[in-house]
matplotlib code that plots the C-alpha trace (Angstrom):
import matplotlib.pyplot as plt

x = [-42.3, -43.8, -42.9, -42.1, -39.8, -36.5, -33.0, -31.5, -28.0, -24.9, -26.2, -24.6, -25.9, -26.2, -30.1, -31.9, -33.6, -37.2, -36.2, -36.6, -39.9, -41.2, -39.9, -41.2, -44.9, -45.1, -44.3, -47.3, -49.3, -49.0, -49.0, -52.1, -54.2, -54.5, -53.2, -54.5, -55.7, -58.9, -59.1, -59.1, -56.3, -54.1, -51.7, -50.7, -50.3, -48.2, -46.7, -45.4, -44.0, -41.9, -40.9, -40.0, -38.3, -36.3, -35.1, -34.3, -32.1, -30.3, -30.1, -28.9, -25.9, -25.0, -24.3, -21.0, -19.9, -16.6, -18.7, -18.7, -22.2, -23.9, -24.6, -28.6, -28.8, -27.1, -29.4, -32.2, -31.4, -31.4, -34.4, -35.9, -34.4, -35.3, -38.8, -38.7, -37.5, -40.4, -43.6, -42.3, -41.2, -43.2, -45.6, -44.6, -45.6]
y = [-89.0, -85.5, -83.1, -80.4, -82.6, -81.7, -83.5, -82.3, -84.5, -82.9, -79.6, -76.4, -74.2, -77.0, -78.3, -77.2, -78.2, -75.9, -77.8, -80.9, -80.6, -79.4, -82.1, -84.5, -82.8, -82.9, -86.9, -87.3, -84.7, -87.3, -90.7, -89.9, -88.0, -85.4, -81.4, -80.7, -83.6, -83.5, -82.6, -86.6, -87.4, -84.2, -85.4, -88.7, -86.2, -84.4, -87.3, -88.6, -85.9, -85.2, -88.9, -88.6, -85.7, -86.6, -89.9, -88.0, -85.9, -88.8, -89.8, -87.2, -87.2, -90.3, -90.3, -89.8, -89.2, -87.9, -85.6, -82.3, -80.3, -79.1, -75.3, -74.8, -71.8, -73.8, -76.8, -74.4, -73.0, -76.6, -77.3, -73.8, -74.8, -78.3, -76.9, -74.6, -76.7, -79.1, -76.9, -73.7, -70.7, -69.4, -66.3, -62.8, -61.8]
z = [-153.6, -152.7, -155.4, -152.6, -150.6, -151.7, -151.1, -147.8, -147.7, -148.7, -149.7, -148.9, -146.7, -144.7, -144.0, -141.0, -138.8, -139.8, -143.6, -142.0, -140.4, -143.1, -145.1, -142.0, -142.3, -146.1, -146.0, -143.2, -145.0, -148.3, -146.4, -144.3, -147.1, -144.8, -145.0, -141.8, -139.3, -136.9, -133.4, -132.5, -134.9, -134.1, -131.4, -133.4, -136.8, -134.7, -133.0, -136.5, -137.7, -134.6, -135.0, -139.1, -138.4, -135.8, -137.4, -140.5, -138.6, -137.4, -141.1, -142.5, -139.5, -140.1, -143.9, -144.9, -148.4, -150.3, -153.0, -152.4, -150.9, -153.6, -154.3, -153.3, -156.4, -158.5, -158.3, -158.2, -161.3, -162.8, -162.0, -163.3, -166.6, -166.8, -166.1, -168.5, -171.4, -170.4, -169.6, -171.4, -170.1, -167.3, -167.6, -167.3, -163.8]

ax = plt.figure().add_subplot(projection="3d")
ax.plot(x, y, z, "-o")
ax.set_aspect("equal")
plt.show()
């Protein structure tokens, strides 16, 4: 999976809809080995995202779960130490 696509089910603030294009454009981005497509391939780039996106909307509605949404910092801050205890601590900026 693409390192920057990040989980957007039960998360509090709730995920929007910007969160899920991007997520959408990231996944076409990585399928079609392609950051940013040609004139001739543009509208079906396009096309796919608005599709990926749109279904993943209708995912994420769907899904129903008893857990409560996890804290966006909080997971954030896992992740920043899990990283650090793996690569190190990050350099002064």
């Amino acid at each position: 999976m693409c390192r920057n696509i990040r989980p957007l089910y039960n998360v509090a603030p709730e995920t929007t809809s910007q969160e899920v294009h991007d997520a959408a454009l990231q996944y076409v981005r990585k399928v079609s080995g392609m950051t940013k497509p040609s004139q001739a391939n543009a509208e079906v780039f396009q096309r796919a995202v608005d599709e990926i996106a749109h279904t993943t909307e209708h995912l994420l509605a769907d899904l129903v779960t008893s857990a409560p949404p996890k804290d966006r910092e909080v997971e954030r801050e896992k992740a920043r130490a899990r990283n650090a205890k793996r690569f190190g601590q990050p350099a002064a900026s």
